[in-house]
C-alpha positions as semicolon CSV with decimal commas, in nm:
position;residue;x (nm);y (nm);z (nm)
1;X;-1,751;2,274;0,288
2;X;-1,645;2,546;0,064
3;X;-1,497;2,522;-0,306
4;X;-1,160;2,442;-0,229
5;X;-1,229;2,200;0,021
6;X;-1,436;1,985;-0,247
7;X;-1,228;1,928;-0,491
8;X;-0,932;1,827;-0,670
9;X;-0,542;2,000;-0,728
10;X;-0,420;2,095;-1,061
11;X;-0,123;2,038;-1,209
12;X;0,093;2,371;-1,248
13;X;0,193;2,328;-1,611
14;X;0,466;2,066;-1,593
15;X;0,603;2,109;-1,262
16;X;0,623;1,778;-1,034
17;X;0,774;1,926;-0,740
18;X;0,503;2,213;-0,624
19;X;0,393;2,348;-0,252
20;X;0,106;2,118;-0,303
21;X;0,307;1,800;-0,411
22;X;0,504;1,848;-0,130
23;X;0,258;1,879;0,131
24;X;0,052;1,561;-0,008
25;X;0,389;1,388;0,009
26;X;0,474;1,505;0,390
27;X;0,109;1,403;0,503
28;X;0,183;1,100;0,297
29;X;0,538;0,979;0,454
30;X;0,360;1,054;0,807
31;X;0,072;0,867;0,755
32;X;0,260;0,535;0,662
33;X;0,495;0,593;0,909
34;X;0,216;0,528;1,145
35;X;0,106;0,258;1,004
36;X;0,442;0,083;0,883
37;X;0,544;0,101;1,266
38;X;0,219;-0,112;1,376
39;X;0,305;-0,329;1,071
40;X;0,534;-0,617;1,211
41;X;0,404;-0,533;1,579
42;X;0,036;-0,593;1,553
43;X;0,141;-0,997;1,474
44;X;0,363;-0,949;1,806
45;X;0,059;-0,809;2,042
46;X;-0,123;-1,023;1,910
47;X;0,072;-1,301;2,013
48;X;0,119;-1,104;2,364
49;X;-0,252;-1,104;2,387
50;X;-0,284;-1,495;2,342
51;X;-0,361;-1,511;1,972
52;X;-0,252;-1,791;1,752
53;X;-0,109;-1,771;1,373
54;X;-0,456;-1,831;1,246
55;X;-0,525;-1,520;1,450
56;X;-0,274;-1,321;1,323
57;X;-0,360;-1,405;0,984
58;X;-0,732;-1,319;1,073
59;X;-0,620;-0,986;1,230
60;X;-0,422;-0,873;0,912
61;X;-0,709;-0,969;0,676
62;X;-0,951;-0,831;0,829
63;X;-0,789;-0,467;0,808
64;X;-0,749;-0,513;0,443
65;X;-1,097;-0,627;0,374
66;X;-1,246;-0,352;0,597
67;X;-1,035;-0,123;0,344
68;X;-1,101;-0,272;0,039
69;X;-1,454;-0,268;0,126
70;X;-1,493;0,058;0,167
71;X;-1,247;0,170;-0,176
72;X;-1,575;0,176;-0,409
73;X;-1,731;0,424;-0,245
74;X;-1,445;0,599;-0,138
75;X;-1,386;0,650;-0,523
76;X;-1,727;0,763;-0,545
77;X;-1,658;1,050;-0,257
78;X;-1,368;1,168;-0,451
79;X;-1,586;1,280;-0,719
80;X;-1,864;1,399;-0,509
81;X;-1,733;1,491;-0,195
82;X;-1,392;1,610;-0,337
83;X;-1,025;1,502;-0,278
84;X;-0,972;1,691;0,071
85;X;-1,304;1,605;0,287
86;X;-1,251;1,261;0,187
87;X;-0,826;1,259;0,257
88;X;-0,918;1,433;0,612
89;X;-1,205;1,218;0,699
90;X;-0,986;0,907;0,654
91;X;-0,683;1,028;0,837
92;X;-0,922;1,162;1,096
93;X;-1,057;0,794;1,131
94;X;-0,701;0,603;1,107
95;X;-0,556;0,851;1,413
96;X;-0,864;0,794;1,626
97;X;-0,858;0,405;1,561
98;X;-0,483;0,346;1,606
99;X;-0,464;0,585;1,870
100;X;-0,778;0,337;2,050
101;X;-0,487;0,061;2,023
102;X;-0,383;0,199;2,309
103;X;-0,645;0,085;2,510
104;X;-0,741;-0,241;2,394
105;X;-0,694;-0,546;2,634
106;X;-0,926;-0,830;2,416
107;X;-0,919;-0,964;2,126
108;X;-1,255;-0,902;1,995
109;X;-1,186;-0,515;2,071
110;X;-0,890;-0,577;1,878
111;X;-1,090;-0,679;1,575
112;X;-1,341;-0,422;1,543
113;X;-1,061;-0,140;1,612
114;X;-0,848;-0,302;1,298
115;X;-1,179;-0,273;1,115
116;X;-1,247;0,099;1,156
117;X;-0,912;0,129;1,110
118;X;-0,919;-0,038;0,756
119;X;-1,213;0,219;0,672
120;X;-1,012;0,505;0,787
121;X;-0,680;0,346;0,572
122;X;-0,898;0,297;0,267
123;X;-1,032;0,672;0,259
124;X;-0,687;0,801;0,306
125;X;-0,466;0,618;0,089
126;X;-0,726;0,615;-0,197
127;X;-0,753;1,009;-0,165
128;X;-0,379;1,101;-0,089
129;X;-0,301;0,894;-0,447
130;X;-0,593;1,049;-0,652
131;X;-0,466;1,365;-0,488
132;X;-0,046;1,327;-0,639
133;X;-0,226;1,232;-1,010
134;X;-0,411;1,526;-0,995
135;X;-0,071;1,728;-0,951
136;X;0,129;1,546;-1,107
137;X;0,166;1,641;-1,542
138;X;0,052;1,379;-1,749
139;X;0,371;1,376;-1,913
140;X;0,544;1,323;-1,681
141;X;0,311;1,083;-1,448
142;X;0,525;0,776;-1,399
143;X;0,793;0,952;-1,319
144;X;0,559;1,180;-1,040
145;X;0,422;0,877;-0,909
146;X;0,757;0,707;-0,835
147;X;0,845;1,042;-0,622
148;X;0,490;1,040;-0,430
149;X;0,576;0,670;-0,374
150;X;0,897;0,740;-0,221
151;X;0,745;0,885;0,108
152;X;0,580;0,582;0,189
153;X;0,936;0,383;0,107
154;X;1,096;0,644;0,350
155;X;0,824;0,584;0,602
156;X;0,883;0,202;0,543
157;X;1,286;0,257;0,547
158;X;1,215;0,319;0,951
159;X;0,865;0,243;1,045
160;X;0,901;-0,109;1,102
161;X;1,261;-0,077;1,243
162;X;1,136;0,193;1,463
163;X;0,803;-0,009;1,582
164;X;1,003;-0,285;1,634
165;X;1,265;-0,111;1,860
166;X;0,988;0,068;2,018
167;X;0,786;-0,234;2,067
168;X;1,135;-0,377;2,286
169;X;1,143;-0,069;2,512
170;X;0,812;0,058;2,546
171;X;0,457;-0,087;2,640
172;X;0,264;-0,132;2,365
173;X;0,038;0,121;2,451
174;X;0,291;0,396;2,408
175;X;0,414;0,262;2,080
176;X;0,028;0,274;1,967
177;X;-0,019;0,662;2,070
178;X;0,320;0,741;1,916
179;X;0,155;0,614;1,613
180;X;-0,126;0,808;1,585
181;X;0,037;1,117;1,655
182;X;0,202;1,087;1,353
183;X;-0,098;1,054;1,142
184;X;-0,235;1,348;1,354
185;X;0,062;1,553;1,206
186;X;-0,070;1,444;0,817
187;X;-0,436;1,548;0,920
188;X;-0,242;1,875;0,961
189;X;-0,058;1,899;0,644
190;X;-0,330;1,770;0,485
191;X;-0,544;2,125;0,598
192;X;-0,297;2,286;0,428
193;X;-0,324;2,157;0,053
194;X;-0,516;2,387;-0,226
195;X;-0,795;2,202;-0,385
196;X;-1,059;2,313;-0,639
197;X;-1,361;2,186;-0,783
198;X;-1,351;1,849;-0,932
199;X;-1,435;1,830;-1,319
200;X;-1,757;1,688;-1,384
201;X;-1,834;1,451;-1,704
202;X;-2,124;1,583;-1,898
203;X;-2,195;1,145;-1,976
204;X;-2,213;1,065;-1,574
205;X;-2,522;0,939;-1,527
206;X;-2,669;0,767;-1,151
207;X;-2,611;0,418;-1,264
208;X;-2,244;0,504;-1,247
209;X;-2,319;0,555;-0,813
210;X;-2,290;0,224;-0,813
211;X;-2,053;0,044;-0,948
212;X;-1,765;-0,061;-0,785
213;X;-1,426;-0,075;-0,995
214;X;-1,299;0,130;-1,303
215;X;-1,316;-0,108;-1,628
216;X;-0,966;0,038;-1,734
217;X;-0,753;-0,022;-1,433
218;X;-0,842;-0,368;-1,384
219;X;-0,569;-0,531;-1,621
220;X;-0,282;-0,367;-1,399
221;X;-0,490;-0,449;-1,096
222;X;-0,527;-0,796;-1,150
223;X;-0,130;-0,812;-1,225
224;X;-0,086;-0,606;-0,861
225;X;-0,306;-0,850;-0,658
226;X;-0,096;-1,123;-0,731
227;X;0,216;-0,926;-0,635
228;X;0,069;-0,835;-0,314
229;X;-0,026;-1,179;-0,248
230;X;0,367;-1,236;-0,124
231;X;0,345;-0,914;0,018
232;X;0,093;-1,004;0,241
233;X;0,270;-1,316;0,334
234;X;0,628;-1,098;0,409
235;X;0,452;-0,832;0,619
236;X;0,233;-1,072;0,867
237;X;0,481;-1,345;0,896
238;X;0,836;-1,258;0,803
239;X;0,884;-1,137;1,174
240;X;0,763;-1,496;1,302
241;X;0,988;-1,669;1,048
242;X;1,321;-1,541;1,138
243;X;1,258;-1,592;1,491
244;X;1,143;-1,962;1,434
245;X;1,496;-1,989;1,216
246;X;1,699;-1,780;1,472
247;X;1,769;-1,528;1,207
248;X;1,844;-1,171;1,311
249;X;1,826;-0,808;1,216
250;X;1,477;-0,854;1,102
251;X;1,465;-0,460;1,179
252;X;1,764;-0,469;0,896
253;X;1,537;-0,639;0,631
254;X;1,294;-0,357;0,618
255;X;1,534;-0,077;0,617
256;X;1,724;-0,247;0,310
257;X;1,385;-0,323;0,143
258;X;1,308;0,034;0,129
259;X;1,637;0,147;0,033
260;X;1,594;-0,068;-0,252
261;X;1,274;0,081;-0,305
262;X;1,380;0,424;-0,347
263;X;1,715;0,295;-0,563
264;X;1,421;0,152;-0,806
265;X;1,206;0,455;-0,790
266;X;1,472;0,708;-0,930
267;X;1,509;0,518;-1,233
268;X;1,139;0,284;-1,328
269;X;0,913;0,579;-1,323
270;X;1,128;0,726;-1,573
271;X;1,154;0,439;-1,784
272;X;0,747;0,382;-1,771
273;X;0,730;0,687;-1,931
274;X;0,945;0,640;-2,182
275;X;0,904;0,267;-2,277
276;X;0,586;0,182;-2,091
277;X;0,492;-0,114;-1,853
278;X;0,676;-0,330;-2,114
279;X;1,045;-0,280;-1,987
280;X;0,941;-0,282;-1,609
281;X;0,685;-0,520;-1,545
282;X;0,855;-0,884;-1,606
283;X;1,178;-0,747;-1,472
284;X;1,094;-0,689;-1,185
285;X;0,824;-0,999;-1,100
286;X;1,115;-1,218;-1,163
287;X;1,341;-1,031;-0,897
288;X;1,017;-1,064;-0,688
289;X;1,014;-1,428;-0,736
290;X;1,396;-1,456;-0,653
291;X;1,337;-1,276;-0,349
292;X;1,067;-1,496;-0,240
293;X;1,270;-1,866;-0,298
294;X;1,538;-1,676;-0,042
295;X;1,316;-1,625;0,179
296;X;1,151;-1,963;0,173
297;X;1,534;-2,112;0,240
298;X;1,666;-1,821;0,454
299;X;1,917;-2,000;0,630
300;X;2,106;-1,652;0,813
301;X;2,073;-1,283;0,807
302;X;2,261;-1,233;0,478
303;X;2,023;-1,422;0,259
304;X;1,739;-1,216;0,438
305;X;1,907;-0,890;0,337
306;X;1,980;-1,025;-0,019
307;X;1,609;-1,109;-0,067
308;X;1,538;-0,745;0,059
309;X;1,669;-0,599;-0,172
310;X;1,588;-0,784;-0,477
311;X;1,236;-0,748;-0,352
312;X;1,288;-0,354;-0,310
313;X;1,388;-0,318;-0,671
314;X;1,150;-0,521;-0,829
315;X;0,814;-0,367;-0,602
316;X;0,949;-0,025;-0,652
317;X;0,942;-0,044;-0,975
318;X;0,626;-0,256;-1,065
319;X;0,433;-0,060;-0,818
320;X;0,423;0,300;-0,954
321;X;0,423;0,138;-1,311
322;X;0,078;-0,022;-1,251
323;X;-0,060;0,283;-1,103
324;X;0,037;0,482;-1,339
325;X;-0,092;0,244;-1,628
326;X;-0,472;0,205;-1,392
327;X;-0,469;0,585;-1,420
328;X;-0,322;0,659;-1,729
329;X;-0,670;0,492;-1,946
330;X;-0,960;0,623;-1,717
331;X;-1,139;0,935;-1,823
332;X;-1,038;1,243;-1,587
333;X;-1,336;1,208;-1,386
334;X;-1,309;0,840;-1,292
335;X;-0,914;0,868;-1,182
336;X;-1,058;0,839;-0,851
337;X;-1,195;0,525;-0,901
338;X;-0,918;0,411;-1,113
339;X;-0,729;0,442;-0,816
340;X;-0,978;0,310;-0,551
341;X;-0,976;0,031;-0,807
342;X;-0,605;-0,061;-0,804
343;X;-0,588;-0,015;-0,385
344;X;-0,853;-0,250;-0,364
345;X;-0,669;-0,478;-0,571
346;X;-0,405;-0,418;-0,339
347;X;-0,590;-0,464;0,011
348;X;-0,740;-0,820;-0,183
349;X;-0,366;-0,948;-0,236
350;X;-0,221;-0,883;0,128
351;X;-0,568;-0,960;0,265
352;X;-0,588;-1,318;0,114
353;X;-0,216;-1,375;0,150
354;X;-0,233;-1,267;0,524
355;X;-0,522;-1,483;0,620
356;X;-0,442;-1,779;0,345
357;X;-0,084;-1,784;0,463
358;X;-0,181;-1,811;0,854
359;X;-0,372;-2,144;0,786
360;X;-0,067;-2,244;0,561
361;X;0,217;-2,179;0,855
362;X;-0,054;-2,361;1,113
363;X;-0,028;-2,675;0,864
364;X;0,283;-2,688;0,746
365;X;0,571;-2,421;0,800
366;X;0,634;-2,085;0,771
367;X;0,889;-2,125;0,467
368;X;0,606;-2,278;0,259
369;X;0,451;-1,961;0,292
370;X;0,749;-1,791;0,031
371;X;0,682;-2,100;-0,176
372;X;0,331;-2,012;-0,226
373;X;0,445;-1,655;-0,295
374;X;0,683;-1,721;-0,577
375;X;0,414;-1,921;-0,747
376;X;0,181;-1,637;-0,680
377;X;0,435;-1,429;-0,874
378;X;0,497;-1,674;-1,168
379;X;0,100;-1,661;-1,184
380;X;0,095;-1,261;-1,269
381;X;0,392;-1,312;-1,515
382;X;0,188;-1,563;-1,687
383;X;-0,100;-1,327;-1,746
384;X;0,110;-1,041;-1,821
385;X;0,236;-1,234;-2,127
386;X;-0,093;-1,304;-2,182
387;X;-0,255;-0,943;-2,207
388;X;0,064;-0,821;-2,373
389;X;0,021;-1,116;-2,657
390;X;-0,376;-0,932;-2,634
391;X;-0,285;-0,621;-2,678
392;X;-0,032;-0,655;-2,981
393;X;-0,292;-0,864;-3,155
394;X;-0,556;-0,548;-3,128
């Protein structure tokens, strides 16, 4: 692996928008347009297969785990292996196990593939965001970080749509390889980013091999994993819902959730880094929690398109503003844990709310799901008032 391979991109004085930028964002939007199209159809081959809700819960969570296992030492290979063997080692794993989709006719196959598939997802998506915060100008951070996030909004604007349609006309098996070609094409763009050697602390010592979370990003973590709690319980079961309420244009709800997304993301990143977390976070939990009683009700298609979008403009802009707050404190050769950190945090959320949720639809219903979500919210509002309270007191 030679010097440019093993490392990390620097920021050209205080330019967002550079070659590399834009090829991390490209490999970026392709990636998670693989992976947004097998987002609402896993649930439905799933159920193809023979699998119950308790299974599609289980299926879900066990991609998440398998990633957020594997975030610690992902973070570690950042610093030692370097940004770009890491990035093309995961997107080399995530095309080979979606691609394997393909061929899968049992359940327990199913299983181990989503597993190696989490390991592949964890490597990637930890790298490709350590990657943009290494371009992106510490000035101007939140504001770079709401762009980067943008190409996986895009991807999610038509992924799911896209899968779903896909998923009506095709065997599943094509839909799968479609998939993976388009994370072969961010492997690609991903050869094509500059990288140089990452900067070294003179204070690392080998205890620090293994730990497994950056001390500074866990306040915004903690705050994330009860966001993605309800995120968890929108992506796995949202599909399942409006069929059981025969509500339609669940394609619809996606595309207006990212819309919403990107409407959020081209104003938040610029207020986080003018005002901080302060003026974003509570904001936009209580849209979250709005958007979660809709969905609990969701009596047609409108009220499903409302809570979209209320849900678009409060994750867009919480989202970037907790990244950029886990990166913003850690020491410039731990932003790659700070970010494997926050991910993991991430993967926890959607991988307890997927398989927590299944057992709560095979009890009781699928709306009681959103109810659990919106107290799942209130719950990270709480302790944000509670570590802002902290922090003015220091």
């Amino acid at each position: 692996m030679d010097q440019q391979a093993k490392g990390q991109v620097i920021p050209v004085q205080n330019k967002i928008w550079t070659r590399d930028f834009l090829f991390i964002w490209i490999a970026n939007f392709f990636v998670f347009l693989g992976f947004q199209m097998t987002l609402p159809t896993i649930p439905l081959f799933v159920k193809e297969l023979g699998g119950s809700d308790q299974m599609v819960g289980m299926i879900v969570g066990i991609f998440t785990f398998s990633a957020l296992l594997i975030r610690p030492y992902a973070g570690h290979a950042l610093e030692s292996k370097g940004r770009g063997f890491v990035y093309m080692v995961g997107l080399g794993i995530f095309v080979i196990a979606v691609g394997a989709y393909a061929f899968t006719a049992s359940m327990f196959l199913l299983i181990i593939i989503r597993m190696v598939q989490g390991i592949g997802w964890g490597f990637s998506t930890t790298a490709g965001g350590t990657i943009a915060t290494d371009l992106i100008p510490p000035k101007r951070r939140g504001e770079g970080m709401g762009y980067f996030g943008l190409s996986g909004n895009i991807a999610l604007a038509f992924g799911p749509a896209l899968g779903l349609t896909l998923a009506g006309i095709l065997p599943f098996s094509w839909l799968f390889l479609i998939c993976a070609a388009f994370g072969f094409i961010a492997l690609l763009f991903s050869a094509k980013i500059h990288y140089v050697a990452v900067e070294q602390s003179p204070h690392k010592t080998k205890s620090m091999r293994f730990d497994i979370f950056e001390k500074t990003a866990l306040q915004p973590s903690i705050l994330l994993f009860f966001i993605t709690v309800a995120f968890g319980g929108i992506a796995t079961f949202l599909p399942l819902h409006a069929m059981e309420q025969n509500v339609s244009g669940i394609q619809l709800y996606f595309l207006v959730f990212a819309i919403f997304i990107m409407v959020s993301r081209t104003f938040a990143g610029k207020l986080y880094d003018r005002k901080g977390h302060r003026y974003i976070f509570l904001p936009g939990a209580l849209l979250i929690f709005i958007s979660m009683l809709l969905l609990s009700w969701l009596p047609n298609t409108t009220s499903m398109l409302v809570a979209a979008g209320l849900f678009g403009l409060g994750f867009g802009g919480v989202q970037p503003a907790l990244q950029a707050w886990a990166v913003d404190r850690a020491p410039n050769n731990r932003k790659g844990m700070a970010n494997a950190t926050f991910f993991s945090s991430f993967d926890l959320g959607v991988g307890i709310g997927a398989i927590g949720f299944g057992q709560v639809a095979s009890f009781f219903s699928y709306s009681t799901i959103y109810i659990a979500s919106a107290v799942s919210i209130v719950a990270s509002m709480i302790i944000y008032v509670f570590l802002v309270l902290k922090m003015k007191e220091k």
